[in-house]
C-alpha positions as CSV (number, residue, x, y, z in Angstrom):
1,X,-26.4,-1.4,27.9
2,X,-28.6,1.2,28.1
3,X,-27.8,4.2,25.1
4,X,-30.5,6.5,26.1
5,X,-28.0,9.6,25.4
6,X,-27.9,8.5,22.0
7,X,-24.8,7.7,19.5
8,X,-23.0,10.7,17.1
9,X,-21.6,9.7,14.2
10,X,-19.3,12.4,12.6
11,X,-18.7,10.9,9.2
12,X,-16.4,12.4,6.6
13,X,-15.1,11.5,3.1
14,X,-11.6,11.9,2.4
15,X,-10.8,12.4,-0.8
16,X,-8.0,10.4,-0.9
17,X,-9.7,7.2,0.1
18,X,-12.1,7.0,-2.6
19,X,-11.1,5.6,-6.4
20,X,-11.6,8.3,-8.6
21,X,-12.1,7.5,-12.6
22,X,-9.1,9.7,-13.2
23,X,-7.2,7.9,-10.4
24,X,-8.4,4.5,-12.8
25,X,-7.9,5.8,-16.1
26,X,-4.0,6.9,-15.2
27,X,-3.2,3.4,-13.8
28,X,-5.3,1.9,-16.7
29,X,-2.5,3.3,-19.4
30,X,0.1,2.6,-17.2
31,X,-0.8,-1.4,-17.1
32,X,-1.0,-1.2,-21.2
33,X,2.8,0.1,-20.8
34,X,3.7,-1.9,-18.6
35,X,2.4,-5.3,-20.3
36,X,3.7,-4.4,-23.8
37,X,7.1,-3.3,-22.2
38,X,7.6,-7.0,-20.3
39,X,6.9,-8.9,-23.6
40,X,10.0,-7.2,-25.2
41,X,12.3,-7.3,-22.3
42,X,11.2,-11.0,-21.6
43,X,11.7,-12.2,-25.1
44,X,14.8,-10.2,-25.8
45,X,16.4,-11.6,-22.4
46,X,15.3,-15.0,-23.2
47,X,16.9,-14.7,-26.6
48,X,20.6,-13.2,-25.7
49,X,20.0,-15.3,-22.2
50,X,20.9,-12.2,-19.9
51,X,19.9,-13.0,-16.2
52,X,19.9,-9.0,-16.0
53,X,17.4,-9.0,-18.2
54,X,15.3,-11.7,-17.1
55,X,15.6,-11.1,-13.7
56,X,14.1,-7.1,-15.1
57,X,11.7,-8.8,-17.0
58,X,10.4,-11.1,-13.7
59,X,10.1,-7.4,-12.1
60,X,8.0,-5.9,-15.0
61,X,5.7,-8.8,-14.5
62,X,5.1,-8.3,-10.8
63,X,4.5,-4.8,-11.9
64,X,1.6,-6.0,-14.5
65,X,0.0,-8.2,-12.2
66,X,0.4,-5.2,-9.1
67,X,-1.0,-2.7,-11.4
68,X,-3.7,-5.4,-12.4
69,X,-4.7,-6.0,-8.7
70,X,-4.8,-2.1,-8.1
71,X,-7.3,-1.7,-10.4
72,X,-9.5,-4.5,-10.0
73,X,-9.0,-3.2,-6.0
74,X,-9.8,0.2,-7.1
75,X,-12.7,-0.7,-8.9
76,X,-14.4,-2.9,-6.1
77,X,-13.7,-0.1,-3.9
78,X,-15.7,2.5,-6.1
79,X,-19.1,0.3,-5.5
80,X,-18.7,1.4,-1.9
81,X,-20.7,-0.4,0.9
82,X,-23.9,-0.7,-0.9
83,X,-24.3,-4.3,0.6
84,X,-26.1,-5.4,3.3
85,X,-22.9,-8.5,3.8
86,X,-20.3,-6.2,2.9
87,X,-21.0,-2.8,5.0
88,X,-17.3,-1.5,4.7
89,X,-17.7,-2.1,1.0
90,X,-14.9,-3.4,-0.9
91,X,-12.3,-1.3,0.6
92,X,-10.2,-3.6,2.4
93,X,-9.4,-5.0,-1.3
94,X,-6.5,-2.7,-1.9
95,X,-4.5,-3.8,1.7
96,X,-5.0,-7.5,0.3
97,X,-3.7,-6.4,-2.7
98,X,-0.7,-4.4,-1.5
99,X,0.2,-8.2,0.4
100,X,-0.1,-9.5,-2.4
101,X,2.4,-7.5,-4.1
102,X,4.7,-7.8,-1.4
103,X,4.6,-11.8,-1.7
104,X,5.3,-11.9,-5.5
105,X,8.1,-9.2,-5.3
106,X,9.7,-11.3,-2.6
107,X,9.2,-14.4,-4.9
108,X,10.9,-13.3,-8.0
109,X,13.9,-12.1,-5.3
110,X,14.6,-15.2,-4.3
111,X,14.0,-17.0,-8.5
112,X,16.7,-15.0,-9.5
113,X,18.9,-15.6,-6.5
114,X,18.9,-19.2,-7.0
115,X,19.3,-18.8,-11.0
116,X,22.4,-16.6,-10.1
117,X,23.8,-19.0,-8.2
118,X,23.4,-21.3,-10.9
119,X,25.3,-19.2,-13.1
120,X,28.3,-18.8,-11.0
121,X,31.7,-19.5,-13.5
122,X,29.6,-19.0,-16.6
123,X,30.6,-17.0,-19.7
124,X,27.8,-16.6,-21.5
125,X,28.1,-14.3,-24.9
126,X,25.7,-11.5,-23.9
127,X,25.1,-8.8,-26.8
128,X,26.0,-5.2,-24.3
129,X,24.1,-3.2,-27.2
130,X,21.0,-5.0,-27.0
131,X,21.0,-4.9,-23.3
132,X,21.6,-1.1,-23.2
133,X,19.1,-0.4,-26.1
134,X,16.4,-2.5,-24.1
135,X,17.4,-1.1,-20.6
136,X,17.3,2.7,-21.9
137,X,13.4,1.9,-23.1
138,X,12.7,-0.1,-20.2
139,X,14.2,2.9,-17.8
140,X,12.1,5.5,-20.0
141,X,8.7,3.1,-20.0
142,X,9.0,3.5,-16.1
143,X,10.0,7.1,-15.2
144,X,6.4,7.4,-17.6
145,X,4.8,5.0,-15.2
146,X,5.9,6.6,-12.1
147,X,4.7,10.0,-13.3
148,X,1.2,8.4,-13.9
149,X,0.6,7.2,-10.5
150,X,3.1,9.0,-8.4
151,X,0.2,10.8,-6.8
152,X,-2.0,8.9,-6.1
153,X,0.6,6.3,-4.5
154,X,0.1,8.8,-1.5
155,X,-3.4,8.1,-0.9
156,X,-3.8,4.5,-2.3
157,X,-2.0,1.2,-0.5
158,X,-3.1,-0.7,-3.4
159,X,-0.7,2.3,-5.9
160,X,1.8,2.2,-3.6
161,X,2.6,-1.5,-4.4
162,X,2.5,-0.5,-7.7
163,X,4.5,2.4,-7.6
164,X,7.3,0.4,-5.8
165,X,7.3,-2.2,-7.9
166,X,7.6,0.0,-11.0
167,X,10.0,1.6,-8.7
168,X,12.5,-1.1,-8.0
169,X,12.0,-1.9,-11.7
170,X,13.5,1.2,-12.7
171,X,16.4,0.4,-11.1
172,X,16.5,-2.6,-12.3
173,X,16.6,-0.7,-15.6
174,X,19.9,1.4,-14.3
175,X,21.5,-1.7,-13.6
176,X,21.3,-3.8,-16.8
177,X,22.0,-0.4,-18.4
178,X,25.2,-0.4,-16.8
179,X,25.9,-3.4,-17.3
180,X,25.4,-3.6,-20.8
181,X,27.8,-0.9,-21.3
182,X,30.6,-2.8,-18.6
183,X,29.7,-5.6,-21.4
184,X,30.7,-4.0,-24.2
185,X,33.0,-1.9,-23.5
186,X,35.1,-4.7,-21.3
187,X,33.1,-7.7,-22.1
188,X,32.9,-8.6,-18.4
189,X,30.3,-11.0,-18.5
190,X,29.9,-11.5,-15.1
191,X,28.3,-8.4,-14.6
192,X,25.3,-9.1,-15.5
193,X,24.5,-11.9,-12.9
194,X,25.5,-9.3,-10.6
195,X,22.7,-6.8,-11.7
196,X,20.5,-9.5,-11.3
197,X,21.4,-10.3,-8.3
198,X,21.5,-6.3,-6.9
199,X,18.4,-6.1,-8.1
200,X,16.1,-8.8,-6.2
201,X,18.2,-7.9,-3.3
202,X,17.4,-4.0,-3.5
203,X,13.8,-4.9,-3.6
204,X,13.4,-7.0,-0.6
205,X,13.4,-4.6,2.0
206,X,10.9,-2.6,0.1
207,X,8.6,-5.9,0.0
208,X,8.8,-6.8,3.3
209,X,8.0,-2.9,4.5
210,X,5.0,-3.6,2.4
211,X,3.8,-6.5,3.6
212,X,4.4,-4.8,7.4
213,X,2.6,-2.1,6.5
214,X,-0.3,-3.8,5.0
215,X,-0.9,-6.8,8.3
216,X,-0.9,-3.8,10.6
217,X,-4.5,-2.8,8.7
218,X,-4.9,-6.3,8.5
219,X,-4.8,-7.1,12.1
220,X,-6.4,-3.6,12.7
221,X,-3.5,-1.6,14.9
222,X,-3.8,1.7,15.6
223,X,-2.7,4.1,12.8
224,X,0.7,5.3,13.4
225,X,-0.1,8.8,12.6
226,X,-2.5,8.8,16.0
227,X,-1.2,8.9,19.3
228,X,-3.7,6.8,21.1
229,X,-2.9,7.9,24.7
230,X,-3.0,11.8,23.9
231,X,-6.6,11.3,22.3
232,X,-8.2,9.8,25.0
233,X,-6.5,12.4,27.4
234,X,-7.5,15.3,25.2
235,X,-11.6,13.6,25.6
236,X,-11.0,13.1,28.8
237,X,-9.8,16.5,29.5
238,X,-13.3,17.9,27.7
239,X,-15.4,19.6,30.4
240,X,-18.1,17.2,32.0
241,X,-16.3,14.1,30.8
242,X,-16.0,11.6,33.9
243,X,-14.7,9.0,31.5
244,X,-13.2,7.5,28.4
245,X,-13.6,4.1,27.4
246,X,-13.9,1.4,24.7
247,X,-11.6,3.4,22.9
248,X,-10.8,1.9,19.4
249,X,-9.0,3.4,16.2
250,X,-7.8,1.1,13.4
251,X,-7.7,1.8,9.3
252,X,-10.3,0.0,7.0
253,X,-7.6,1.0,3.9
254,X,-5.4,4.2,3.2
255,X,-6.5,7.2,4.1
256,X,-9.3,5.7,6.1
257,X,-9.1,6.3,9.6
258,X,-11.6,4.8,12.2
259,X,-12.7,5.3,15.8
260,X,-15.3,4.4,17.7
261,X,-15.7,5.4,21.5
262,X,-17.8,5.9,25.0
263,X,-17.7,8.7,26.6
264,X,-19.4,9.0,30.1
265,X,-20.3,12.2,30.9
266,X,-22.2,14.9,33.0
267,X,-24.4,17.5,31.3
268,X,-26.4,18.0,27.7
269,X,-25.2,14.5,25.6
270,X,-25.1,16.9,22.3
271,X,-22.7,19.3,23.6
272,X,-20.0,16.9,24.3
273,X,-21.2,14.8,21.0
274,X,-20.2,18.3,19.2
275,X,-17.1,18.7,21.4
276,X,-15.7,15.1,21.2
277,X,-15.9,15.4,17.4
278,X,-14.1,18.3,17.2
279,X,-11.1,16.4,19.1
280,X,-11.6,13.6,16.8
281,X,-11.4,15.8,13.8
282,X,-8.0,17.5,14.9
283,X,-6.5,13.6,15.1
284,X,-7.9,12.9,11.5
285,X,-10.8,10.6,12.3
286,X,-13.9,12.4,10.6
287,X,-15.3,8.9,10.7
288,X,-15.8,8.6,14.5
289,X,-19.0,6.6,16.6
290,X,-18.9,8.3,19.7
291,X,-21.6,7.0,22.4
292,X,-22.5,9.6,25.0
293,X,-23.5,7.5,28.2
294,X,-24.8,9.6,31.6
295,X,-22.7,9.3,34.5
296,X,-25.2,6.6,36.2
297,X,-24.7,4.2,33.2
298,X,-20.8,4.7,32.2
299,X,-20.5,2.5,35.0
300,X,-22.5,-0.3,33.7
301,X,-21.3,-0.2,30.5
302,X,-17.7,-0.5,31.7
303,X,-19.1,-3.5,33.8
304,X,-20.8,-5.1,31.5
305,X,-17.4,-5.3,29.0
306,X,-15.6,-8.6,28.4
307,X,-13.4,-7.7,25.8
């Protein structure tokens, strides 16, 4: 193929897709929370033996080891691609992360499921004060999470698996709460192997959205945000294009939109380099390889394609 018209590369950095040291520091104090929350909810709910409890406390630990993974991802992303092996960088790191999430959130679902149905016609003598004491702390530990990395869940797959966990967790918070006060105000014991149980089965869907969101940068789809077919139209509508080909957009992580494309064309190869980026720009991919080919090539470029 011959590239005589030369390639543009219109690169931009987003400031969402890069780790910042604030970004780190903010999900750094919300691990320490987290960790020294789940050691008293685990060894309180291990003590009274409340599934509610437990089943909160199996949450809080996805949470730790989410917000773990988000900032070891984070981290390996901010060495960008300063490798001659690794010339994305470490940026993918977060998407694995947010699967990885997604897989232990489903796991604990289906833990406390079975222990549920374990528990079916037991009465077991569950202190309602402890459980609303340890809910109320565990509900406030979270809403101070969530604050912390609320933002930056928006620009950040790797947060947003965090957030939702710590998410999900805060309901999970609600419901023991409530069901400590049903406990001692009634003494209906029962309920709390229902709040277990409406807890890993709140979360699931979340999960498996997740996990759907995370294989389609994995398997390198188009971004849903981009309508594929109006972008090519819109280059091929560009004055002197004769055609548009090789067209490819996918995401290397969030906020990290890339294309790469050929455009065959008549007239001056800079012009339409300066015009096709200006497309490219108003779909969101400042990080676009376009390759200007003159009309007597296009064609053998085309040809030449297998794949």
């Amino acid at each position: 193929m011959v590239l005589r018209m030369g390639h543009g590369h219109a690169h931009g950095h987003d400031v969402g897709a890069d780790a910042s040291t604030a970004r780190i520091r903010r999900m750094g104090i919300a691990w320490l929370i987290l960790v020294v929350f789940f050691a008293l909810e685990l060894t309180v709910g291990l003590v009274i033996d409340s599934l509610g409890l437990i089943a909160d406390a199996g949450h809080m630990l996805t949470d730790v080891l989410g917000m773990t993974m988000g900032l070891v991802a984070l981290t390996l992303a901010r060495r960008g691609s300063n490798s001659a092996s690794r010339t994305f960088g470490w940026h993918r790191a977060e998407v694995l992360t947010a699967i990885a999430n997604a897989v232990l959130l489903l796991g604990v679902a289906v833990w406390i499921l079975v222990e549920a149905i374990g528990r079916i016609g037991e009465e077991p003598d569950i202190p309602g004060g402890v459980m609303v004491a340890v809910a109320t702390a565990g509900l406030v530990a979270n809403i101070v999470v969530m604050m912390l990395i609320r933002a930056d869940a928006k620009d950040s797959i790797a947060v947003r698996g965090a957030y939702l966990e710590v998410l999900a967790d805060a309901v999970g918070s609600v419901g023991v709460l409530i069901a400590g006060v049903l406990l001692m105000i009634f003494g209906w014991a029962w309920v709390d192997i229902v709040v277990g149980v409406a807890i890993s089965v709140w979360v699931v869907p979340r999960a498996v959205k997740l996990a759907g969101q995370s294989l389609r940068i994995l398997t390198q789809a188009s971004p849903s945000s981009v309508d594929i077919p109006a972008l090519e139209a819109d280059l091929a509508a560009l004055p002197g294009v004769v055609d548009v080909h090789d067209l490819h957009v996918w995401t290397l992580t969030t906020g990290m939109d890339v294309a790469t494309v050929h455009i065959t064309c008549n007239g001056s190869g800079s012009v339409m380099l300066d015009k096709s980026r200006t497309v490219l720009a108003g779909y969101g991919l400042a990080h676009a390889t376009v390759q200007v080919e003159p009309a007597a090539e296009g064609k053998l470029c085309k040809d030449e394609l297998t794949w």
